[in-house]
MDTraj code that builds the backbone (N, CA, C; nanometers):
import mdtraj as md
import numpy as np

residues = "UNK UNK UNK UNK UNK UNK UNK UNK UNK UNK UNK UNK UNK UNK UNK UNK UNK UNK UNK UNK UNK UNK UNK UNK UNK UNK UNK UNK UNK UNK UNK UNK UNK UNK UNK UNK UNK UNK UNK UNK UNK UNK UNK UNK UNK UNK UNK UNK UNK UNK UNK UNK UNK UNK UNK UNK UNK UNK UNK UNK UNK UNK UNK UNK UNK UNK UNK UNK UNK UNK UNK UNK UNK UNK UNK UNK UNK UNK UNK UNK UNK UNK UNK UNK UNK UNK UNK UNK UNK UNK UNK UNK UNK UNK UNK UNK UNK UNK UNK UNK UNK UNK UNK UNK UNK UNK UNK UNK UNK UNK UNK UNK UNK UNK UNK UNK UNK UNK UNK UNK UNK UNK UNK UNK UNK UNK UNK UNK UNK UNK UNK".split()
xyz = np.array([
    [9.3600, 9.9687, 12.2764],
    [9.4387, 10.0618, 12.1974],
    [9.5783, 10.0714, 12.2589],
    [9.7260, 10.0685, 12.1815],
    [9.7768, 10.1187, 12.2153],
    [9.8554, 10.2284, 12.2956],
    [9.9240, 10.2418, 12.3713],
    [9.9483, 10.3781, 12.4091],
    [10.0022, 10.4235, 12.3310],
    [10.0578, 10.5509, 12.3526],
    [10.1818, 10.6725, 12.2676],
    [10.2684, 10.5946, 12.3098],
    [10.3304, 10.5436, 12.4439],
    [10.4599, 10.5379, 12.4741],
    [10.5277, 10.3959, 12.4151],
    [10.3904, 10.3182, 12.4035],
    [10.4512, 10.1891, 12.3246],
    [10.4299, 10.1949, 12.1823],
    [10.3789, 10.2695, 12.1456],
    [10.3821, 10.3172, 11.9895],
    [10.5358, 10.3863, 11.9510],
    [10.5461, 10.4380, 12.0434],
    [10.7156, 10.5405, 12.0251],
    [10.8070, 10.4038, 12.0343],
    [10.7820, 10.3792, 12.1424],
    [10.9351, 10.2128, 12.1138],
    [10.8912, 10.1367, 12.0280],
    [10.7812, 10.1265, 11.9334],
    [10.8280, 10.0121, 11.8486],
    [10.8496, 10.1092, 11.7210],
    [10.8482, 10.2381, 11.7106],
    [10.9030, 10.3123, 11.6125],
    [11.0252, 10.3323, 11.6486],
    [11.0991, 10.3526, 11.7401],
    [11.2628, 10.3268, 11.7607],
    [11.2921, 10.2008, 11.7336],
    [11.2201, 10.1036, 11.7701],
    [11.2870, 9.9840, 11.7226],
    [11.2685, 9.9073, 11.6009],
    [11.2445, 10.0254, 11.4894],
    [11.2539, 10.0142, 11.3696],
    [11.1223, 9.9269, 11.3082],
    [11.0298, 9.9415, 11.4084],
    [10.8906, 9.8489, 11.3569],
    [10.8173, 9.9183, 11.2083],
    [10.8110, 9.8878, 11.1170],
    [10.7515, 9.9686, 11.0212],
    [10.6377, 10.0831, 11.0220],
    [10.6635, 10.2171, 10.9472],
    [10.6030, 10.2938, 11.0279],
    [10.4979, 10.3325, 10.8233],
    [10.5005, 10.2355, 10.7480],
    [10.4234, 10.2809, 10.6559],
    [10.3202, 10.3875, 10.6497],
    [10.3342, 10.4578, 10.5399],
    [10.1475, 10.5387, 10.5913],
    [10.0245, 10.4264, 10.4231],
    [9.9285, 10.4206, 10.5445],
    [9.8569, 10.2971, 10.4387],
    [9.6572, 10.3622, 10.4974],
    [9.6111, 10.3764, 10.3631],
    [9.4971, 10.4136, 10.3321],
    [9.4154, 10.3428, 10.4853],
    [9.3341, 10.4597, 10.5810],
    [9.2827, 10.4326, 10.6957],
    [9.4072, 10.3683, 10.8075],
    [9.5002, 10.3955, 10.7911],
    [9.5907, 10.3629, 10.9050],
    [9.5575, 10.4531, 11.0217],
    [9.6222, 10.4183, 11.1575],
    [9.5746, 10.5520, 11.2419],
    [9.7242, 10.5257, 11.2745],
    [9.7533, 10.6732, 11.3430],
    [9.8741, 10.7130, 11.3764],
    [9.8912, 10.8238, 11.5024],
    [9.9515, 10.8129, 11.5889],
    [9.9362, 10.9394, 11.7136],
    [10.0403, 11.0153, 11.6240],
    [9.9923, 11.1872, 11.6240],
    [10.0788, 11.2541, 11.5955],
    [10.1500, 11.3106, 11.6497],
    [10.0976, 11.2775, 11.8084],
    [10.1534, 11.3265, 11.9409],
    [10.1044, 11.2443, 12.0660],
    [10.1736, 11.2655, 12.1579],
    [10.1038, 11.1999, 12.3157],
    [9.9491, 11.2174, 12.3113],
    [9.8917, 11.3114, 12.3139],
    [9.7685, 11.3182, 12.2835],
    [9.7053, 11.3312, 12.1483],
    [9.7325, 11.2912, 12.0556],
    [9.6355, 11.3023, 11.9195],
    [9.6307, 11.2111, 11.8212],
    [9.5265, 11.1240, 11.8074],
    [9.5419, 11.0230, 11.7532],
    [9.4763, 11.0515, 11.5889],
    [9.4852, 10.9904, 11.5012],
    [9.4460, 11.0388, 11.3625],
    [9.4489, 10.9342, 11.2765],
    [9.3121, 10.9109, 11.1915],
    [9.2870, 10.8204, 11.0731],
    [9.3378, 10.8766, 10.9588],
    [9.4459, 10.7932, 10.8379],
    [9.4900, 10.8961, 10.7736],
    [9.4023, 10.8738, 10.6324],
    [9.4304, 10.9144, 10.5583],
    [9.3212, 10.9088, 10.3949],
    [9.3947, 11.0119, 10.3089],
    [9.4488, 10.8701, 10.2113],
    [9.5610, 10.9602, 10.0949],
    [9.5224, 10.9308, 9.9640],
    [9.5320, 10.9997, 9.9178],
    [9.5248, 11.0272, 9.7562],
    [9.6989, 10.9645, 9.7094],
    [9.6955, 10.8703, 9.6204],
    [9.8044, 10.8051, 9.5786],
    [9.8841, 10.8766, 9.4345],
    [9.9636, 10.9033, 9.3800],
    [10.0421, 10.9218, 9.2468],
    [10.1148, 10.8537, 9.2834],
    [10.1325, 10.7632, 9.1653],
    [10.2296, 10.6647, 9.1181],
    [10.2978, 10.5867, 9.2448],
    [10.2057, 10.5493, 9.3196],
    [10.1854, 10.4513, 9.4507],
    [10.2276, 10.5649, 9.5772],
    [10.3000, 10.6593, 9.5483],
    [10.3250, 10.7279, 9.6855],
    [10.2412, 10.8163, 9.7071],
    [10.1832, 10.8377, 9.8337],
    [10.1429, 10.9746, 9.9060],
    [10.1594, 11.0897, 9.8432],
    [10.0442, 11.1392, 9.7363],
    [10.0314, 11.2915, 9.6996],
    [9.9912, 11.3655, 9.8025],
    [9.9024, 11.2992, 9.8697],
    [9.7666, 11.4408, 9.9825],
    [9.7662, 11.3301, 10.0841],
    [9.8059, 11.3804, 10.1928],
    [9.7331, 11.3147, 10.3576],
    [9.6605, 11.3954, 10.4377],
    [9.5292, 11.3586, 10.4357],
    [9.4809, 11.3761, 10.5369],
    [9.4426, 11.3287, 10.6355],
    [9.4151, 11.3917, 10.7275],
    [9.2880, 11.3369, 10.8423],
    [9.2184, 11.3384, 10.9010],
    [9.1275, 11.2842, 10.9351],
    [9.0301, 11.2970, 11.0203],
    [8.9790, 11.2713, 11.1955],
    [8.9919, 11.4035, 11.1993],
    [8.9686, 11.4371, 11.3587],
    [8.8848, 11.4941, 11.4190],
    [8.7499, 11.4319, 11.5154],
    [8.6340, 11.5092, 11.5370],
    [8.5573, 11.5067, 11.4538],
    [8.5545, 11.4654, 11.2997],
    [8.4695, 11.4980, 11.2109],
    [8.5528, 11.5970, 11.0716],
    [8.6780, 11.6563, 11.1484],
    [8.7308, 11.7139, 11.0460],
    [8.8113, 11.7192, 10.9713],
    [8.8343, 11.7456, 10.8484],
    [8.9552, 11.6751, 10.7567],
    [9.0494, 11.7671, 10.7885],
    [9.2103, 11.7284, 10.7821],
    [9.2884, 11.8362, 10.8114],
    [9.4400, 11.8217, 10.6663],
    [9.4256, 11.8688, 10.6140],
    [9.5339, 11.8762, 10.5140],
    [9.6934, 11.8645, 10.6212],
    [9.7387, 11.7548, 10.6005],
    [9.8895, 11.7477, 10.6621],
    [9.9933, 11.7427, 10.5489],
    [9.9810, 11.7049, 10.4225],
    [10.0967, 11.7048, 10.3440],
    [10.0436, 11.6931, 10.1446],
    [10.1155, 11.7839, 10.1367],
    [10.0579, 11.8179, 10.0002],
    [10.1940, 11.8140, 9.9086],
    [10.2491, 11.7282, 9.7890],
    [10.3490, 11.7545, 9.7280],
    [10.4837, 11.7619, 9.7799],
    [10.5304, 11.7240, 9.9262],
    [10.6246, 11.7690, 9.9706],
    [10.6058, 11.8445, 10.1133],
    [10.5407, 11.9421, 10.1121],
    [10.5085, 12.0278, 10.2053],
    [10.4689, 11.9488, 10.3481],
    [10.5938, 11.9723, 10.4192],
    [10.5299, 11.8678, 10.6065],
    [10.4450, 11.9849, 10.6913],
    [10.3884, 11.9079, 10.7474],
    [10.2872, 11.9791, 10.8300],
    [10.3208, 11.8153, 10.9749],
    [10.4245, 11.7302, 10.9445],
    [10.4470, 11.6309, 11.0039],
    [10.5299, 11.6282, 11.1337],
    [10.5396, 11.6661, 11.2462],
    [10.6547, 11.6425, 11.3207],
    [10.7030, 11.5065, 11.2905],
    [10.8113, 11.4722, 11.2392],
    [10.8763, 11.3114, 11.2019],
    [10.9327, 11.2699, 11.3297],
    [10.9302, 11.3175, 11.4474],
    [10.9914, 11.2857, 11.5470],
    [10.8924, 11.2507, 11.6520],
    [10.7652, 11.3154, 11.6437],
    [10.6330, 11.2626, 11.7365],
    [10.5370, 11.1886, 11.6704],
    [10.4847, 11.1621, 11.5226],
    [10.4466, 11.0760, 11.4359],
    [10.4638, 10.9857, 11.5066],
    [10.3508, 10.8903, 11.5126],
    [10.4146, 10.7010, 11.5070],
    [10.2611, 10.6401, 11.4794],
    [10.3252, 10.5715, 11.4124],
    [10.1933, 10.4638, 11.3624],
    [10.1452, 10.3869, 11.5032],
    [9.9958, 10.3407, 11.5236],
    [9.9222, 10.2338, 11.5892],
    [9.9091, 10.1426, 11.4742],
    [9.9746, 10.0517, 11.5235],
    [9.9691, 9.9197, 11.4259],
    [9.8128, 9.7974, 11.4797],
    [9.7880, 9.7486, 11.3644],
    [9.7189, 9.6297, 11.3999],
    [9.7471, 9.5550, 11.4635],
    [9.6526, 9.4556, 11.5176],
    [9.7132, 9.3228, 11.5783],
    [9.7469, 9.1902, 11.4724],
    [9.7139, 9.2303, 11.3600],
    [9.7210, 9.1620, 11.2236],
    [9.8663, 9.1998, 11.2260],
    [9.9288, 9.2910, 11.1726],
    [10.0130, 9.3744, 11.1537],
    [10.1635, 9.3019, 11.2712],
    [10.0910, 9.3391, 11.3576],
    [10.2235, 9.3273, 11.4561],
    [10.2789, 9.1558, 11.4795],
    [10.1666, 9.0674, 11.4749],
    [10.1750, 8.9298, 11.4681],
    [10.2687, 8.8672, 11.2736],
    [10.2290, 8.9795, 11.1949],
    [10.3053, 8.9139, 11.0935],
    [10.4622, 8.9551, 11.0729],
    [10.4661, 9.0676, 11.1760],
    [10.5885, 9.1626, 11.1786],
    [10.7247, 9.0552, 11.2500],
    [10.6144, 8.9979, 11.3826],
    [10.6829, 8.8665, 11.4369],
    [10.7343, 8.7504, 11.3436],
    [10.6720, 8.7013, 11.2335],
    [10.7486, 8.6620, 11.1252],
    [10.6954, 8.4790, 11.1975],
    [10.8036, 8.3906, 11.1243],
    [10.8275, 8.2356, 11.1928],
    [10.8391, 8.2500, 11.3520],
    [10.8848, 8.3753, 11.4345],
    [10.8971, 8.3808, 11.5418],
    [10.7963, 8.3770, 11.6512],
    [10.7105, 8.4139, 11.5880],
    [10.5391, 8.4092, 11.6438],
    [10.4699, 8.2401, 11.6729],
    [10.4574, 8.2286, 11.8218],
    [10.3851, 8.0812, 11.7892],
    [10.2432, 8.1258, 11.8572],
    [10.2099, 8.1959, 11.9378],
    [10.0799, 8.1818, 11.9592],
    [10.0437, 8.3004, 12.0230],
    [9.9309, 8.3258, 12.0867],
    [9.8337, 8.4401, 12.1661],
    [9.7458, 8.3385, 12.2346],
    [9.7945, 8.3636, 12.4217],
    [9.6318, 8.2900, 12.4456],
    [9.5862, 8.3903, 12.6007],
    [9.4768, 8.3521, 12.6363],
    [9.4421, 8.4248, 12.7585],
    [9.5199, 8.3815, 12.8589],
    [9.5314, 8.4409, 13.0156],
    [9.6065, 8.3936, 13.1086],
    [9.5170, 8.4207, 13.2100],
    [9.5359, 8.3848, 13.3254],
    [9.4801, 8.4270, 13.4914],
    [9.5181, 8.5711, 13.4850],
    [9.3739, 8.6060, 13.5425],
    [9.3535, 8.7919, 13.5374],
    [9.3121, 8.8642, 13.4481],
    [9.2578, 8.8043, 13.3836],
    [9.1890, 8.8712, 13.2106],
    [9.3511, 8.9297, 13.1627],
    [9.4302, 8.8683, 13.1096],
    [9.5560, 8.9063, 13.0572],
    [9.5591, 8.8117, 12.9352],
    [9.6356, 8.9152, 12.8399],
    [9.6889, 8.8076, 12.7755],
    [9.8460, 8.7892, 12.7145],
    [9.8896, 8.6876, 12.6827],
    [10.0286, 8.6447, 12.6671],
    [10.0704, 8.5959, 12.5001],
    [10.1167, 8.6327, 12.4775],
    [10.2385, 8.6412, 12.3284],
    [10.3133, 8.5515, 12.3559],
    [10.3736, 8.4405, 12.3033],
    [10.4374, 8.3450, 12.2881],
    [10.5541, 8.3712, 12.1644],
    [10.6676, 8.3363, 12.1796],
    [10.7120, 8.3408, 12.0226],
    [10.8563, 8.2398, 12.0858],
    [10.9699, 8.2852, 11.9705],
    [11.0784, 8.2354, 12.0082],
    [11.1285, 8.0964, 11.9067],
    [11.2073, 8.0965, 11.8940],
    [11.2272, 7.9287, 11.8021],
    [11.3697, 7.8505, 11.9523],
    [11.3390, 7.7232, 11.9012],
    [11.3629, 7.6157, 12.0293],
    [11.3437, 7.6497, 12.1739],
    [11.4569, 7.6936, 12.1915],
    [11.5029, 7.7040, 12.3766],
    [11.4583, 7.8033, 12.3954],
    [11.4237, 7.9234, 12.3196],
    [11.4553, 8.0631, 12.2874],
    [11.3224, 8.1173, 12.3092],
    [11.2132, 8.0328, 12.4224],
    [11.0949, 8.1115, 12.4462],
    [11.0790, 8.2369, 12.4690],
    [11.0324, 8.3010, 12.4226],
    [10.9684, 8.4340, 12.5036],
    [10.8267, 8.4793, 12.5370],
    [10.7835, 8.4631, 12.6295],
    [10.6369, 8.5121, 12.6976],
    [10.6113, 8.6872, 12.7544],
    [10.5043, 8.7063, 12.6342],
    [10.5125, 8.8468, 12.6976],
    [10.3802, 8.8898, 12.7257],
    [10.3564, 8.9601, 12.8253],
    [10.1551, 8.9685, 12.8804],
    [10.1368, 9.0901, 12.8553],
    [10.0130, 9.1227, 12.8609],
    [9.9837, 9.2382, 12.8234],
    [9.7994, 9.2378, 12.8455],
    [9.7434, 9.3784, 12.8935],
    [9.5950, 9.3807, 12.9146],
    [9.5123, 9.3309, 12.7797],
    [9.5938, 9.3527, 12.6888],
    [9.5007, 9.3139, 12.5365],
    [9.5845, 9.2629, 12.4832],
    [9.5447, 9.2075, 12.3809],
    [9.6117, 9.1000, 12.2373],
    [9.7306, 9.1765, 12.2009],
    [9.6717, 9.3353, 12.1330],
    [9.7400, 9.4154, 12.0936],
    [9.9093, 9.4805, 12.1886],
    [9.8963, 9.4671, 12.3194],
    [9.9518, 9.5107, 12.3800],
    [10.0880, 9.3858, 12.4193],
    [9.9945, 9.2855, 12.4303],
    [10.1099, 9.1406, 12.4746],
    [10.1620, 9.0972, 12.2877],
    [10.1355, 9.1310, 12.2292],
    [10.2029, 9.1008, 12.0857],
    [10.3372, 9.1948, 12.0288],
    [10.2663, 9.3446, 12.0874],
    [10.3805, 9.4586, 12.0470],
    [10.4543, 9.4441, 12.1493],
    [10.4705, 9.4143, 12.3038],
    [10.5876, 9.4020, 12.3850],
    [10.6485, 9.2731, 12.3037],
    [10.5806, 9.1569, 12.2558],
    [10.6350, 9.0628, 12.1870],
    [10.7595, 9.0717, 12.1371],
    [10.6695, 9.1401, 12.0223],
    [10.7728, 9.2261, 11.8884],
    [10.8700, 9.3140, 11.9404],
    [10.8983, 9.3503, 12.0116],
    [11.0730, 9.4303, 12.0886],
    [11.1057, 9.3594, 12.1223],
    [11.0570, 9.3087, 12.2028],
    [11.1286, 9.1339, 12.2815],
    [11.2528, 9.1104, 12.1720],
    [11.1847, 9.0390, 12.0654],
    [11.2079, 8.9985, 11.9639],
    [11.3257, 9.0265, 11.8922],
    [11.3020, 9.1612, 11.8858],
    [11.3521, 9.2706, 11.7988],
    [11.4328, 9.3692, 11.8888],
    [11.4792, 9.2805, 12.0061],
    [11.5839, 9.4138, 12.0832],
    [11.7418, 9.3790, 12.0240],
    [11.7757, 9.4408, 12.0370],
    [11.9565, 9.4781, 11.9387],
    [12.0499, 9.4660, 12.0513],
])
top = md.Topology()
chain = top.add_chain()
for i, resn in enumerate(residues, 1):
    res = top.add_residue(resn, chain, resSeq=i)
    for name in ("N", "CA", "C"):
        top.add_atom(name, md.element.get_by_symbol(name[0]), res)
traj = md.Trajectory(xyz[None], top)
């Protein structure tokens, strides 16, 4: 799993922060949340979620119940590898149970490690994507 703190930099660095039926999202350093929306006319009428077992009404018509500033999506490892685009060449294991993100076009390698798939793909993706 992700942390909060690398969930927060790839939401500064403009990584897409969609809300999409069963996405999970930290709503804070500590609180992580599956979301489940009721759609009108493709956008978000009702979000909820589920935490512990319990549903929690966060946004109804307008109405935030959202801090937009501690929100951030946990992205897939699906997700973050297509976000990499043509820039993405591979994922493989390394020495130390690690693993490494590959991307870059010609000269322009970049290798990035990480304890999980998920973790060496999203340092990837900033790599990538630093300004």
């Amino acid at each position: 799993m992700l942390s909060y703190k690398l969930c927060k930099l790839l939401k500064e660095a403009w990584f897409p922060q969609e809300v999409s039926e069963g996405g999970y999202f930290y709503l804070n350093p500590k609180e992580k949340i599956n979301l489940v929306a009721e759609y009108l006319l493709g956008y978000p009428k009702i979000i909820r979620v589920g935490t512990k077992g319990k549903t929690v009404l966060l946004k109804r018509y307008g109405r935030e119940k959202i801090d937009e500033e501690t929100i951030c999506k946990i992205p897939t490892l699906e997700s973050l590898i297509d976000a990499c685009g043509d820039d993405f060449q591979k994922l493989e294991t390394i020495i130390g149970n690690k693993w490494q993100g590959v991307g870059g076009k010609g000269i322009r390698e970049i290798e990035m490690e990480g304890k999980t798939p998920k973790i060496a793909v999203a340092k990837l993706w900033l790599k990538l994507n630093k300004k």
